[in-house]
MARBA-3410 file (N, C-alpha, C, O; in Angstrom, 1 decimal):
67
0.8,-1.2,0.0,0.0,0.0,0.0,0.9,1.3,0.0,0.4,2.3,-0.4 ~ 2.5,1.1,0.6,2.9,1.9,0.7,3.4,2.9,-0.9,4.0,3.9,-1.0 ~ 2.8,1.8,-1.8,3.7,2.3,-3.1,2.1,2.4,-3.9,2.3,2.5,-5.1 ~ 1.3,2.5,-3.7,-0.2,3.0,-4.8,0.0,4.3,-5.1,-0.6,4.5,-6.2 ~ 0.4,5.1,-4.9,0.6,6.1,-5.6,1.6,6.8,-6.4,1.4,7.9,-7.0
2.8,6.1,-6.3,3.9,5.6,-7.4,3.2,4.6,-8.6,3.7,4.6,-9.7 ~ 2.1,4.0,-8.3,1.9,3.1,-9.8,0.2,3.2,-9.8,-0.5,2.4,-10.3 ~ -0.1,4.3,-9.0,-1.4,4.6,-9.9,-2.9,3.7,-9.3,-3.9,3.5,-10.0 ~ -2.8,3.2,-8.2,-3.4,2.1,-7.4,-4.5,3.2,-6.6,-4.2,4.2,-6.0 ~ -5.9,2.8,-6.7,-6.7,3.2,-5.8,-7.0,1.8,-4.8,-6.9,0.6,-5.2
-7.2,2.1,-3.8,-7.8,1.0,-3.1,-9.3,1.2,-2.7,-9.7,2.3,-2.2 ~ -10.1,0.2,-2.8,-11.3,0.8,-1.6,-11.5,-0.8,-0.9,-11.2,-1.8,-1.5 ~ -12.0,-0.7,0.3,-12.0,-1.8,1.5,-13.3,-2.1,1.4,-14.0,-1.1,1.2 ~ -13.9,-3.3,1.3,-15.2,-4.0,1.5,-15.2,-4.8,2.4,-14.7,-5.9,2.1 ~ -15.7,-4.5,3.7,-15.7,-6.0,4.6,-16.3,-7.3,4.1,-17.4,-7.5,3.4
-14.8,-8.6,4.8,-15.2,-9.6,4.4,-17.0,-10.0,4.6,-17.5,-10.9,3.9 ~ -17.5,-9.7,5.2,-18.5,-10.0,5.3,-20.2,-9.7,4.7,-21.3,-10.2,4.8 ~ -19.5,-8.5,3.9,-20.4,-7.9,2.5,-20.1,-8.0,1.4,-20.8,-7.5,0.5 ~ -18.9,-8.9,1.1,-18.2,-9.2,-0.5,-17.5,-10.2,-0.5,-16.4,-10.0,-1.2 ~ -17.7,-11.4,0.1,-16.5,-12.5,0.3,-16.5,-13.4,-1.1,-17.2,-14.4,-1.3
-15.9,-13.0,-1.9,-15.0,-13.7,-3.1,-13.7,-14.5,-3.3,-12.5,-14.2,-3.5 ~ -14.9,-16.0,-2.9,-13.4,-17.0,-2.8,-12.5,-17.1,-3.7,-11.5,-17.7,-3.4 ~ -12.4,-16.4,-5.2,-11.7,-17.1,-6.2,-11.3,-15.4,-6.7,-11.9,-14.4,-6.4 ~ -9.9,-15.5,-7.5,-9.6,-14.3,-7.8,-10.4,-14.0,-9.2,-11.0,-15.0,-9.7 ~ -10.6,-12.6,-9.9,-10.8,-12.9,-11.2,-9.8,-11.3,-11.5,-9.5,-10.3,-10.9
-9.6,-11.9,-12.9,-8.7,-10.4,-13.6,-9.0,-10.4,-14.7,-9.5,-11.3,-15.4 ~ -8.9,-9.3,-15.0,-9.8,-9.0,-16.5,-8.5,-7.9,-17.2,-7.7,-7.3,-16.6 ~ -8.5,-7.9,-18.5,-7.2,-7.8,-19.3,-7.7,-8.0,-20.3,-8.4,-9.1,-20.4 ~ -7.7,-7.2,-21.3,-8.1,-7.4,-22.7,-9.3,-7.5,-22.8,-10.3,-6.9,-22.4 ~ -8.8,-8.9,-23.7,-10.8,-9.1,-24.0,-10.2,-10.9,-23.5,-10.4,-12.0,-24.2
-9.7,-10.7,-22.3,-9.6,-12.1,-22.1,-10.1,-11.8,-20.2,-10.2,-10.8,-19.5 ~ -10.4,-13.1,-19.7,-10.6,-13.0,-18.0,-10.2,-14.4,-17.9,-10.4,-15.4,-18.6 ~ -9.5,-14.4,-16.4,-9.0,-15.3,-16.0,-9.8,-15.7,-14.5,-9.8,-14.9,-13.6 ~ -10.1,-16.6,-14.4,-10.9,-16.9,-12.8,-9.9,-18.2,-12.3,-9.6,-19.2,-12.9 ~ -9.5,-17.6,-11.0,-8.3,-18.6,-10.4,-9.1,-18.9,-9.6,-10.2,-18.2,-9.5
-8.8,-20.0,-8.8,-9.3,-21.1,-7.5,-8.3,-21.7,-6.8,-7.8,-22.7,-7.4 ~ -7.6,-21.3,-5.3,-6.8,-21.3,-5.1,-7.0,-22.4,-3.8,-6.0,-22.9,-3.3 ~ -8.2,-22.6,-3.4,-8.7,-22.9,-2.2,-9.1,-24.8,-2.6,-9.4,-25.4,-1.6 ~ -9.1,-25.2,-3.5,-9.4,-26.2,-4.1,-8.3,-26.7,-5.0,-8.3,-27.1,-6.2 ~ -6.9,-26.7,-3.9,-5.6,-26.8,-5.2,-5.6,-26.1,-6.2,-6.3,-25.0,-5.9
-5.3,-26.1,-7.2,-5.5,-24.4,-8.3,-6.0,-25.0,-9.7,-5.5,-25.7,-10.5 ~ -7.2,-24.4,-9.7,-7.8,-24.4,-10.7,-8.1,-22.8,-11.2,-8.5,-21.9,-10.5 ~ -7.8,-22.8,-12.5,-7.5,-21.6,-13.2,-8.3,-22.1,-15.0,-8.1,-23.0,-15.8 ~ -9.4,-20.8,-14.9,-9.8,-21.2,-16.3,-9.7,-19.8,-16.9,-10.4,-18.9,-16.5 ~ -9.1,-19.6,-17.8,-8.9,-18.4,-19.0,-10.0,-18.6,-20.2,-9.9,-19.6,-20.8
-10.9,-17.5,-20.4,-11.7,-17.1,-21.4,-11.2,-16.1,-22.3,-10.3,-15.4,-21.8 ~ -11.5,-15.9,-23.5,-11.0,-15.6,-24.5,-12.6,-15.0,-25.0,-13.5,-15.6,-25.6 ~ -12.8,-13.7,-24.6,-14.0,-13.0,-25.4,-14.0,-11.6,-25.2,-13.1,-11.2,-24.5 ~ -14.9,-10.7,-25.7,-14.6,-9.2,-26.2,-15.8,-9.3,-25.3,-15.9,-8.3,-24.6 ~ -16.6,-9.9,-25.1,-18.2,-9.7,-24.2,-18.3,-10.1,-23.3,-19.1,-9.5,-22.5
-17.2,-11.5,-22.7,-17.4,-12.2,-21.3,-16.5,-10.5,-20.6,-16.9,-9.9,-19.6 ~ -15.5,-10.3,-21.4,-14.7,-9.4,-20.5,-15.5,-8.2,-20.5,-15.4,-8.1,-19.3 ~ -16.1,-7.3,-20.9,-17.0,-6.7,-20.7,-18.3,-6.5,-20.1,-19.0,-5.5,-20.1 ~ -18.4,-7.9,-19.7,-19.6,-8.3,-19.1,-18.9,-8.3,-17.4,-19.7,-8.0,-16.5 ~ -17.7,-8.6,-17.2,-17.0,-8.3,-15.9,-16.7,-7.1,-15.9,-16.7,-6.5,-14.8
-16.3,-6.4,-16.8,-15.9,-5.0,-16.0,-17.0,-4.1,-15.8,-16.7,-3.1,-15.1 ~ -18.3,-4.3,-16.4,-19.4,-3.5,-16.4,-20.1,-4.1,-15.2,-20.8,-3.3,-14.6 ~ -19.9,-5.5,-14.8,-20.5,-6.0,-13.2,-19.3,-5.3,-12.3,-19.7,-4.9,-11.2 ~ -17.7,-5.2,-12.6,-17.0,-4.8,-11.3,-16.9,-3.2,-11.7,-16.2,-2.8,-10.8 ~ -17.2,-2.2,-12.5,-17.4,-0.3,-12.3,-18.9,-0.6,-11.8,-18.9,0.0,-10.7
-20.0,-1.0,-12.0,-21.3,-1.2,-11.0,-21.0,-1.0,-9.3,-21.4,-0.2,-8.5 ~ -20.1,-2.3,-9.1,-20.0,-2.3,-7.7,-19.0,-1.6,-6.9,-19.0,-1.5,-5.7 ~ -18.0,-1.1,-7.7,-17.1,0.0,-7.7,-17.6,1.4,-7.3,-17.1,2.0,-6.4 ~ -18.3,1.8,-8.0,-19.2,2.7,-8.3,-20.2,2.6,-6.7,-20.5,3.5,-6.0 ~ -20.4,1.7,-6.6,-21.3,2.0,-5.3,-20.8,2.0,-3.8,-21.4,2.2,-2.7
-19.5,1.7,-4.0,-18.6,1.3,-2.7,-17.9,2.2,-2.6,-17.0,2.5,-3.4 ~ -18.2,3.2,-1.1,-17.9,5.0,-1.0,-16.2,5.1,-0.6,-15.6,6.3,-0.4
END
C-alpha cells in the first residue's frame, strides 16, 4: 500500500462480510481469468470481447457503489 501512488493504485475496503469472493478474477483485454486457489489451483482463461466486458461492467457497478 505503501507504493499505490507511485503506480497509480486506488484501493477501496469492502468487509469480508459484505463481499466474500473465494476465487480471484482479472480482467485484461478481451480475455478474463478466474483462479481457485482454495481447491488446489484451478484456473480457467476465457478468451471474449463480451465475457470481458460483461465483468468490467459488473465490477465499475460495484465499484461505483462502494464510497
Amino acid at each position: 500500500m505503501a507504493e499505490d501512488e507511485k503506480y497509480l493504485i486506488t484501493r477501496k475496503i469492502v468487509p469480508k462480510d459484505e463481499l466474500h469472493i473465494p476465487a480471484q478474477i482479472i480482467i485484461y483485454g478481451e480475455k478474463v481469468a478466474i483462479t481457485n486457489f482454495k481447491e488446489g489451483f484451478i484456473n480457467v482463461l476465457m478468451e471474449s470481447k463480451y465475457i470481458a466486458d460483461t465483468f468490467r461492467i459488473m465490477f465499475e457497478y460495484m465499484w461505483n457503489k462502494i464510497p
